[in-house]
N, C-alpha and C positions, 0 to 999 in steps of 0.2 A: 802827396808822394805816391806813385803808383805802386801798385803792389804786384805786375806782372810778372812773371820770370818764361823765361822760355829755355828748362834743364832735364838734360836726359838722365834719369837716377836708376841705379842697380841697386837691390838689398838682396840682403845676404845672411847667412847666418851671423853671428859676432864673430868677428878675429880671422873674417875673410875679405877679408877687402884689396889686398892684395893679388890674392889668388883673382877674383872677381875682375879689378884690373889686364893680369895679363893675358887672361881667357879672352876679354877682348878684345886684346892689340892684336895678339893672334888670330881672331874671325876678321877683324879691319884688313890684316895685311893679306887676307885670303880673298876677303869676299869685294874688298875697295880697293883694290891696289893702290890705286890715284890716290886714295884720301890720306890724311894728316890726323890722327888722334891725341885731342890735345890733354895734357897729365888733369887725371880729376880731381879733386875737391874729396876731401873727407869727409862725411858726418857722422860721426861716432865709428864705433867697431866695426860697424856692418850693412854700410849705404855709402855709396860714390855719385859724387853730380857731375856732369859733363854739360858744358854749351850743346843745346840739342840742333840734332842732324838729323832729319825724317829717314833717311835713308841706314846712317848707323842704327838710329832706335831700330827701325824693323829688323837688320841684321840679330841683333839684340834677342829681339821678341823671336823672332825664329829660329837661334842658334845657341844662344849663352845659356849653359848647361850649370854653371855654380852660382846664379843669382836664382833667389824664389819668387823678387817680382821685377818688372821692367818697367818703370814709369815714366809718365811726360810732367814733369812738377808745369803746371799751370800760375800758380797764385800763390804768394807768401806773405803771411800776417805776421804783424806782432802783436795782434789784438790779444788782447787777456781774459776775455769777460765774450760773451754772447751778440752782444748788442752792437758793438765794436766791430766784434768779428761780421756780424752783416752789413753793417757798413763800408767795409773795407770792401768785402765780396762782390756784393751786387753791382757797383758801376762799375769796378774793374772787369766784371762779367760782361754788362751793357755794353761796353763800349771795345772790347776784346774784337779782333779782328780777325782773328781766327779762326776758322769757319767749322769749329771739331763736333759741333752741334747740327742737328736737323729735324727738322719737320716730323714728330711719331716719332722723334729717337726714345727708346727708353732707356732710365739711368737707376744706378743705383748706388748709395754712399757707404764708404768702410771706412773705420778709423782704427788706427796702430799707435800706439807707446801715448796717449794723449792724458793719461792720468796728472798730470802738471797742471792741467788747463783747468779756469774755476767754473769748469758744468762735467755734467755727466758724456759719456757715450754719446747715448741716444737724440741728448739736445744737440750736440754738436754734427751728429748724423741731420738733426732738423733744420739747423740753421742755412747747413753747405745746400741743403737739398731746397730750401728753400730759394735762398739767394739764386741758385742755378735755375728755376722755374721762372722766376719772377727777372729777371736777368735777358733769358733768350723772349720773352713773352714781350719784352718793350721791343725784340726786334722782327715780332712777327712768328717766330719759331715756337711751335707746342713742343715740351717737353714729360715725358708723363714717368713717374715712380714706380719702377718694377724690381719689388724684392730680391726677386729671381731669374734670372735667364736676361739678365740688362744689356742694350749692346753700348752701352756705357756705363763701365767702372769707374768711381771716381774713389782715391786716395786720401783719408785724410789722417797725417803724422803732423808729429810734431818734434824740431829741432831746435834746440839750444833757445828756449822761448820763442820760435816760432810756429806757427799754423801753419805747414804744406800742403796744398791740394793737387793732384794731380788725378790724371787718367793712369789708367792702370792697361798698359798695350797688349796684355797675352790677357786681359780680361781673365784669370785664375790662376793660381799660382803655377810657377814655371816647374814645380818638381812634379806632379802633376800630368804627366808623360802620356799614362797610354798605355805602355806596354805591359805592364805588371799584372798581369790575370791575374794571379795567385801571390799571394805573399801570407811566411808564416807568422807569429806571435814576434811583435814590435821588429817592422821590418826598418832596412835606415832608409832614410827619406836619402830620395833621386840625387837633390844639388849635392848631399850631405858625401855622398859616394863620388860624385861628380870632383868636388874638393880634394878629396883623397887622392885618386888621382892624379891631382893636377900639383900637391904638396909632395908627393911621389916623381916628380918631373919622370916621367915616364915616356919614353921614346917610341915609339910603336913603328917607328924604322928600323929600328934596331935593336928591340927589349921587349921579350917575352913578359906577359904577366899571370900571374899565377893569384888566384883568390883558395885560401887550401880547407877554408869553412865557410862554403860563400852562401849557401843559404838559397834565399829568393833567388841568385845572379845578380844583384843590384850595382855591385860595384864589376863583375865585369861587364856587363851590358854598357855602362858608363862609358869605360874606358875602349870598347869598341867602338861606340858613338864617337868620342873624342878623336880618338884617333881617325878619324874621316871627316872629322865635322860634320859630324852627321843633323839632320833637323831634329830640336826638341821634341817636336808634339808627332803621337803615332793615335793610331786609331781613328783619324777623320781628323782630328783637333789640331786646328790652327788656332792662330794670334788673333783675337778681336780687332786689333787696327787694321789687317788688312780689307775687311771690308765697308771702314770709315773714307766717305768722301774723300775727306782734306788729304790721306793717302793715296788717291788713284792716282798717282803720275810716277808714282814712286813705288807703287806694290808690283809685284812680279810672280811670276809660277816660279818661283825662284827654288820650294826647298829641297835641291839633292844637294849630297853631300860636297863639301867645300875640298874634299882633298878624297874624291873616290878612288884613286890609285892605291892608295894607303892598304894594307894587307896585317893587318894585326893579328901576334901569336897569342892566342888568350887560352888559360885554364881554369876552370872550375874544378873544385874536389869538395863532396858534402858526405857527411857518414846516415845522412838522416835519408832512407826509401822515399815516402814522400815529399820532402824538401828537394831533390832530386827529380821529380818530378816536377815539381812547379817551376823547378829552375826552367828544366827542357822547354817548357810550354813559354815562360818570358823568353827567352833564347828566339821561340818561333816567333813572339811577337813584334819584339824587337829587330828584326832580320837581322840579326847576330851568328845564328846557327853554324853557320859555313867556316865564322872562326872560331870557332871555341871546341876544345877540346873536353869533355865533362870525364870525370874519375868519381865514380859512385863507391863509397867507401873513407875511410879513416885517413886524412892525411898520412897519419903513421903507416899506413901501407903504401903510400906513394913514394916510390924509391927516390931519391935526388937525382941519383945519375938515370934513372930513367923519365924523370923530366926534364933533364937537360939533355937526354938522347931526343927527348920529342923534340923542343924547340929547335937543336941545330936540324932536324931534318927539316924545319920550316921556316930554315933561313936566318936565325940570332944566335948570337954565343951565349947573351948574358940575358939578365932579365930580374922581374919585380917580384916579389911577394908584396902581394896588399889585402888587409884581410878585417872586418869587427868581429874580433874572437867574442863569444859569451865573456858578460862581466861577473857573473856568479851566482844570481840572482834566481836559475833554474836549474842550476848546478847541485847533487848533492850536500853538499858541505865547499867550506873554506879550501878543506886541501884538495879536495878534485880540481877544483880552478887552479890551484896551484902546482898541481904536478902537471894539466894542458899547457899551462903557459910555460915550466922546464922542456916541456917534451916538445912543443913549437920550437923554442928556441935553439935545439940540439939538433930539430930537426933543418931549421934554414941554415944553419951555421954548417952544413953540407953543402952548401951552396955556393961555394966561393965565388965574390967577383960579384955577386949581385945584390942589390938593396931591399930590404924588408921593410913594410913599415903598417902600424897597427894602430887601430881608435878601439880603446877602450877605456872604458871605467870603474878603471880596478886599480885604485894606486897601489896595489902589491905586483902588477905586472912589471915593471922594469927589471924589477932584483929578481924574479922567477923564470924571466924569460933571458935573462944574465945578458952583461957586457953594456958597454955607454951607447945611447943612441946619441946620432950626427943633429938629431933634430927632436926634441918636445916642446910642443905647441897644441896650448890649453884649446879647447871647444867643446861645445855643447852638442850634445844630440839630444833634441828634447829639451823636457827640463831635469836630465840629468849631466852631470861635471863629467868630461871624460877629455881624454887629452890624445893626442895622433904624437906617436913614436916613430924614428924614422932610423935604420940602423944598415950600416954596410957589414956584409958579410962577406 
């Protein structure tokens, strides 16, 4: 039975898979007009498999903003045991038609969630890397093991007792950006804002957003990218597949933004001098600058009706709050987080007509920040429990 698969996989944080979904349909109908995206395949919480399409993969790898990796699932075992497992591997390897290998490529092997499987890590890293060497070497191809700097990632997970291998097309993780010069103490990771976002259905035709403790910039810089479909990677950093062989027919100078007409009203507000500062500098980095409006100072001094004078002068009536308030954890005491989270809440509920919505991990935040939210749904930041609130005001 062979073991080849040829599937386009997204991972993601847990209990996005969804989001992750429509983030796609959305870059497909921009970036492929012609094409047909067909519904994925689950695997667990926080991985989707698609029939793979060279052409969506790299849309993928240079666009999709709420997955952390973008993979080409190659190989799928059920092998249980080591031994097994290179049996499977190896002629499926030799005999693979698929041209993803070459002469000097260098590789390197990572493995995820594989604690099920009866070996370690490392043997399991030996086995893949092995099989792969001894695999292209029956057909002439030198492959050689580079720790560091590989221009071959290879994947190795494991689903519902299976062995997954794959390549890994943005070769580093997707959140991973670029922009971020400066970020303060436990900033939120890129996709994790990206998410937000996009759980936020946030209009950027028509809907102001406002971050009112935003920190780094992390989640507006997101939501300025998205709203243009702007390329994930800044700083020089591209996708590793584009400069794979078996992709030249199909790579392109492809990555400006997918919807550059798009004119998004964005706000930052931070009380912290220097976090104000690093914002501005990601702001520069990101090429964001031009739409963001920064408010240096206390949200509580930010008037409502004078952010909602900003935004109609640039075009929207209504608009977002989306924010990770502190969980409490560098907070004086219990009650200071609890009289921020009243004084948030007193504060957007000035807002009429527009949606709030907040990740954090304080399960005292609903009852402090008062009234039913339209939306709770649990997620992780990290390895800590936090959940994303979602409230009309």
């Amino acid at each position: 039975m062979s073991i080849v698969v040829d599937r386009l996989r997204l991972v993601g944080a847990p209990g996005t898979n969804k989001v992750m979904a429509g983030e796609l349909s959305r870059l497909v109908r921009a970036g492929l007009r012609q094409r047909r995206l067909p519904d994925p395949q689950k695997d667990g919480l926080g991985a989707l498999a698609y029939p793979f399409d060279a052409e969506i993969a790299l849309l993928a790898a240079q666009y999709h903003r709420t997955a952390v990796r973008v993979l080409w699932d190659l190989y799928d075992s059920r092998a249980e045991r080591l031994e097994p497992l290179f049996a499977d591997l190896c002629p499926a390897i030799a005999g693979d038609e698929r041209a993803y290998g070459w002469d000097g490529a260098r590789i390197s092997v990572e493995t995820f969630g594989v604690e099920g499987f009866a070996a370690g890590e490392r043997q399991i890293v030996g086995v893949v890397k092995n099989a792969l060497v001894e695999a292209f070497a029956t057909r002439g191809v030198r492959l050689t093991v580079a720790p560091s700097g590989p221009d071959l990632l290879f994947s190795v997970r494991r689903y519902d007792g299976r062995i997954v291998v794959s390549l890994d097309l943005a070769g580093r993780p997707m959140n991973e950006r670029g922009y971020r010069m400066r970020a303060g103490p436990a900033p939120l990771r890129e996709d994790l804002a990206a998410n937000l976002v996009m759980l936020t259905r946030h209009d950027a035709r028509h809907e102001a957003l406002c971050d009112p403790m935003a920190g780094a910039g992390t989640i507006v810089i997101e939501a300025a990218a998205m709203a243009r479909a702007h390329p994930v990677w800044m700083s020089g950093r591209k996708p590793a597949a584009l400069s794979w062989p078996v992709f030249a027919a199909h790579a392109s100078a492809r990555p400006e933004p997918l919807f550059p007409d798009t004119r998004p009203v964005l706000f930052g507000c931070e009380l912290d001098g220097d976090a104000v500062e690093r914002m501005r500098e990601n702001f520069e980095a990101a090429g964001v600058s031009e739409d963001v409006d920064v408010f240096a100072g206390s949200f509580a001094d930010l008037a409502p009706e004078r952010l909602i004078a900003r935004a109609q002068a640039r075009g929207v009536e209504t608009g977002v709050i989306l924010s990770n308030p502190p969980y409490g954890e560098r907070l004086g005491s219990a009650d200071e987080v609890l009289r921020l989270y009243r004084e948030l809440g007193e504060w957007c509920r000035e807002l009429p007509g527009w949606r709030a919505g907040f990740f954090v991990g304080n399960d005292a935040f609903p009852e402090a920040f008062g009234g039913r939210p339209r939306v709770m749904k649990p997620l992780k930041n990290g390895p800590l429990r936090a959940a994303f609130y979602l409230y009309d005001l």
